[in-house]
PDB file of N, CA, C and O in Angstrom:
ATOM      1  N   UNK A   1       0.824  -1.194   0.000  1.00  0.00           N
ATOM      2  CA  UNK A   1       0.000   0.000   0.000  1.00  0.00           C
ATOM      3  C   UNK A   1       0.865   1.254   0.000  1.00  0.00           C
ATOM      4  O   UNK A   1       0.475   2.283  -0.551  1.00  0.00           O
ATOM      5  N   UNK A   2       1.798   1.186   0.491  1.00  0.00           N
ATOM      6  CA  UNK A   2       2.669   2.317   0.589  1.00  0.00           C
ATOM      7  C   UNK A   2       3.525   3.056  -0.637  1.00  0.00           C
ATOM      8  O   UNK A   2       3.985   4.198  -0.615  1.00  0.00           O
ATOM      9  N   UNK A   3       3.631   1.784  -2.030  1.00  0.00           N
ATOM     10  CA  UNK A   3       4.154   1.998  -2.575  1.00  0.00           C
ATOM     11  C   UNK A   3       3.093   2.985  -3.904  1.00  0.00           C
ATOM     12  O   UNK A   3       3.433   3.657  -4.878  1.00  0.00           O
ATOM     13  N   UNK A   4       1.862   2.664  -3.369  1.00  0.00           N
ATOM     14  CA  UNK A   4       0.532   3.165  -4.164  1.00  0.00           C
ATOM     15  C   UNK A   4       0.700   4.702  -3.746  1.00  0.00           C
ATOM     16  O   UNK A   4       0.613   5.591  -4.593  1.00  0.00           O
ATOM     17  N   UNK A   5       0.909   4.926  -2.596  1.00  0.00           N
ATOM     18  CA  UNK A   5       0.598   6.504  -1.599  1.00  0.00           C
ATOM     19  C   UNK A   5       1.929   6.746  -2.470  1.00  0.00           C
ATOM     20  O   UNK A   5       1.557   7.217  -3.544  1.00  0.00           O
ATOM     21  N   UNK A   6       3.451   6.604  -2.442  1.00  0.00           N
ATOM     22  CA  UNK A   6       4.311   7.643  -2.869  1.00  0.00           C
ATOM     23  C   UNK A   6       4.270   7.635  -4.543  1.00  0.00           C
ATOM     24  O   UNK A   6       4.834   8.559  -5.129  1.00  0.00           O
ATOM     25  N   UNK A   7       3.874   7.016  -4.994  1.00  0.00           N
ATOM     26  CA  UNK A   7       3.561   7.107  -6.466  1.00  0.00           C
ATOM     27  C   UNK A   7       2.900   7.782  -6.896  1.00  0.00           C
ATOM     28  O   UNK A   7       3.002   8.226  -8.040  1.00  0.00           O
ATOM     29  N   UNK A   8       1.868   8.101  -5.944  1.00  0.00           N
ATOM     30  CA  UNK A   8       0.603   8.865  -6.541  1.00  0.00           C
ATOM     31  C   UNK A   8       0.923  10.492  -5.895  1.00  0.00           C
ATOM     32  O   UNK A   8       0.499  11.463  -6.522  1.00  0.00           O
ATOM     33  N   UNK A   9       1.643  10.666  -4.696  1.00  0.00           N
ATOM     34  CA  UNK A   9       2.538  11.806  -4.513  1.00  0.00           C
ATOM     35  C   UNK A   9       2.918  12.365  -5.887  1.00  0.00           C
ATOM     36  O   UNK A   9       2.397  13.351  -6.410  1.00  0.00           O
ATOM     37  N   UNK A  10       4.110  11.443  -6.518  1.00  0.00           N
ATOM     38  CA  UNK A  10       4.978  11.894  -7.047  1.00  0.00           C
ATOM     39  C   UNK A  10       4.279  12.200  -8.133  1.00  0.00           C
ATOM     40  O   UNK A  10       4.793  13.155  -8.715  1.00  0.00           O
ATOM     41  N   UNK A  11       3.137  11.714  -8.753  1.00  0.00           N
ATOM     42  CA  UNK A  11       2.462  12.377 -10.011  1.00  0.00           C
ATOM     43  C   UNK A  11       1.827  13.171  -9.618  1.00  0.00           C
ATOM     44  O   UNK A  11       1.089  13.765 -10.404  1.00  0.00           O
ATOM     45  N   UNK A  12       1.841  13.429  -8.589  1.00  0.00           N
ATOM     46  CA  UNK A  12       0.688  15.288  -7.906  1.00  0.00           C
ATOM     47  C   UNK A  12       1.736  15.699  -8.083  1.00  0.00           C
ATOM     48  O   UNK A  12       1.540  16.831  -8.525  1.00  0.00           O
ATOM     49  N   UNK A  13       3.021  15.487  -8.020  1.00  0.00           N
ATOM     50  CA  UNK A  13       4.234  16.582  -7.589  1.00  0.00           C
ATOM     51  C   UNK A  13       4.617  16.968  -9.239  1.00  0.00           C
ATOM     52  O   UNK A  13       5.089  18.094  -9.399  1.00  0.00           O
ATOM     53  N   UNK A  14       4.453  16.155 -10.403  1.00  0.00           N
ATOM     54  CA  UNK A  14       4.191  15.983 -11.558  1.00  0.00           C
ATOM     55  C   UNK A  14       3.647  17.104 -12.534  1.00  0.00           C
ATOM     56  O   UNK A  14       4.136  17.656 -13.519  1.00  0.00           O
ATOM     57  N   UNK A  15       2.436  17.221 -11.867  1.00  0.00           N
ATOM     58  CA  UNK A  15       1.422  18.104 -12.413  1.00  0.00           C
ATOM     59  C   UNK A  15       1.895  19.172 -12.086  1.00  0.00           C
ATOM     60  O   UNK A  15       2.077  19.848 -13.099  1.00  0.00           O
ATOM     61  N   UNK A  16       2.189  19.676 -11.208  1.00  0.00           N
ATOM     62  CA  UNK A  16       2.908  21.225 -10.525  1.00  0.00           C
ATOM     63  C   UNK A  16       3.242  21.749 -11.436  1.00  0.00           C
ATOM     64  O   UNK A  16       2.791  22.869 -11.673  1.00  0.00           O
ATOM     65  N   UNK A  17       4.605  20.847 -12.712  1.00  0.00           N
ATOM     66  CA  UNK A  17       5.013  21.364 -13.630  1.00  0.00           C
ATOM     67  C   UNK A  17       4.655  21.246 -14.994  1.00  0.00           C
ATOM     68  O   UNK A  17       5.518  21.342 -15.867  1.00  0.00           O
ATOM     69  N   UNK A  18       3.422  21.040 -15.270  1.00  0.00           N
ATOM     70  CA  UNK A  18       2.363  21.162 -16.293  1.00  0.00           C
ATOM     71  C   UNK A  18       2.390  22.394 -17.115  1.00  0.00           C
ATOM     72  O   UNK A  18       1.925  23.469 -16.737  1.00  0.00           O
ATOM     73  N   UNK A  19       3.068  22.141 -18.474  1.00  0.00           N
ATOM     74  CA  UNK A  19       3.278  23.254 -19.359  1.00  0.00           C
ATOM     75  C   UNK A  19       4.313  24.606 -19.056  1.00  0.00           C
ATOM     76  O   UNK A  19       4.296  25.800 -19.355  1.00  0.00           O
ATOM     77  N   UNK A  20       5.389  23.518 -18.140  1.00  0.00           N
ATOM     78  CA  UNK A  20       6.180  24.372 -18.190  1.00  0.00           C
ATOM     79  C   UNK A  20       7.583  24.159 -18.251  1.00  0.00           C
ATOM     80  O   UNK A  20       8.512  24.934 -18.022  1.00  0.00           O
ATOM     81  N   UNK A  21       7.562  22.258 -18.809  1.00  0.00           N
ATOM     82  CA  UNK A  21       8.397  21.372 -19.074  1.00  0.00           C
ATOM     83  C   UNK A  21       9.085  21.221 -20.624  1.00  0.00           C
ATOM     84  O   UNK A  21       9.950  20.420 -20.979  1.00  0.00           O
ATOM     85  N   UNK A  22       8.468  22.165 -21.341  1.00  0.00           N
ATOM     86  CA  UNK A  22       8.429  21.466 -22.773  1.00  0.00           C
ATOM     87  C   UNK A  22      10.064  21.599 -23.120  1.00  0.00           C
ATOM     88  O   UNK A  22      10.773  22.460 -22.599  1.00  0.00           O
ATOM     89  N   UNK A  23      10.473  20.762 -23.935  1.00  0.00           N
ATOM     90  CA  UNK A  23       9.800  19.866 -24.292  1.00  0.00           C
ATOM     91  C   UNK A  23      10.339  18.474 -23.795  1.00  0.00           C
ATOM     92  O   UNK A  23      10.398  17.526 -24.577  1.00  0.00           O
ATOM     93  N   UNK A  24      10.766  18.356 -22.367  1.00  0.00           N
ATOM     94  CA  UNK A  24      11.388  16.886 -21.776  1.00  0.00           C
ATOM     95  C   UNK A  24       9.596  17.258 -20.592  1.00  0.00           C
ATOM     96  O   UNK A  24       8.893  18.229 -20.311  1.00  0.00           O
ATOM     97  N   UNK A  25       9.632  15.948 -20.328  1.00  0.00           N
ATOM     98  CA  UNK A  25       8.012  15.246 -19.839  1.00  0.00           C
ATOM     99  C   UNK A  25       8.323  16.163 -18.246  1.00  0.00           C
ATOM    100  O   UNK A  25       9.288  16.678 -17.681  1.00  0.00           O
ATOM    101  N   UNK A  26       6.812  15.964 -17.990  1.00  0.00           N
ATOM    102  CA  UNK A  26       7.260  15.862 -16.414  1.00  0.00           C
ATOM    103  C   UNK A  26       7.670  14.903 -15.499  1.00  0.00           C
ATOM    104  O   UNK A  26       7.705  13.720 -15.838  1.00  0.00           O
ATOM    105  N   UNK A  27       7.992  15.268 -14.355  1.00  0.00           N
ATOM    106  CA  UNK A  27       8.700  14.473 -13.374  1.00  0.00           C
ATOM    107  C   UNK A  27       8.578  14.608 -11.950  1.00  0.00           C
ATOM    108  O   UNK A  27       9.272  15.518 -11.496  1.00  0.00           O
ATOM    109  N   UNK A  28       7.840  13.914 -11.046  1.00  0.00           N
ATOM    110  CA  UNK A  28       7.683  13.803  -9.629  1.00  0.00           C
ATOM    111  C   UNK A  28       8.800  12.912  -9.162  1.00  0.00           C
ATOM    112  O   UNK A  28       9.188  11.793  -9.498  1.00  0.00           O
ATOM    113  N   UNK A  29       9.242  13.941  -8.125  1.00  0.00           N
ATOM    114  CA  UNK A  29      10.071  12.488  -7.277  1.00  0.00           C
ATOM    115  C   UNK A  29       9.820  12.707  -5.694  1.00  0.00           C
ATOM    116  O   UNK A  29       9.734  13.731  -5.015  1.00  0.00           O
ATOM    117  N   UNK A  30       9.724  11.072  -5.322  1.00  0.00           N
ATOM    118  CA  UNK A  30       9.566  11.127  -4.015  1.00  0.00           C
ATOM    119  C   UNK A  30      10.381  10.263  -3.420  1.00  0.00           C
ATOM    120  O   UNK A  30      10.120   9.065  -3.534  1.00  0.00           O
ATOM    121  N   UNK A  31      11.902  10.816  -2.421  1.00  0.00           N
ATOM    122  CA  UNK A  31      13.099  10.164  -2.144  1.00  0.00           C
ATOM    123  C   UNK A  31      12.217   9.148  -0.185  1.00  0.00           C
ATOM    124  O   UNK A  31      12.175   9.682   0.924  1.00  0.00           O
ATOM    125  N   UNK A  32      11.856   8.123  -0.446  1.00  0.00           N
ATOM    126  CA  UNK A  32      12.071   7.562   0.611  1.00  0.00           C
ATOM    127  C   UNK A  32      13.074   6.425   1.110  1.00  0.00           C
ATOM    128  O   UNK A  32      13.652   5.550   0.465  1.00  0.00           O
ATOM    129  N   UNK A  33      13.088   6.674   2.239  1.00  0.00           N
ATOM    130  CA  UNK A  33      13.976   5.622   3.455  1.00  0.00           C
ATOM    131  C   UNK A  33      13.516   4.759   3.569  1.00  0.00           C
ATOM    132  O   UNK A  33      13.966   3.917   4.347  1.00  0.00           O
TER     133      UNK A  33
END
């Protein structure tokens, strides 16, 4: 389950940079321990 919660972080963190990436994709990262 845990690995569902930081994944889905990291594509909210994703969207943040929505149209302002062009032209390499976006990118969420979430560094856990």
């Amino acid at each position: 389950m845990q690995d569902e919660f930081y994944m889905a972080r990291a594509l909210k963190l994703a969207q943040r940079g929505r149209f302002t990436t062009h032209p390499n994709p976006n990118v969420g990262c979430v560094i856990v321990n």
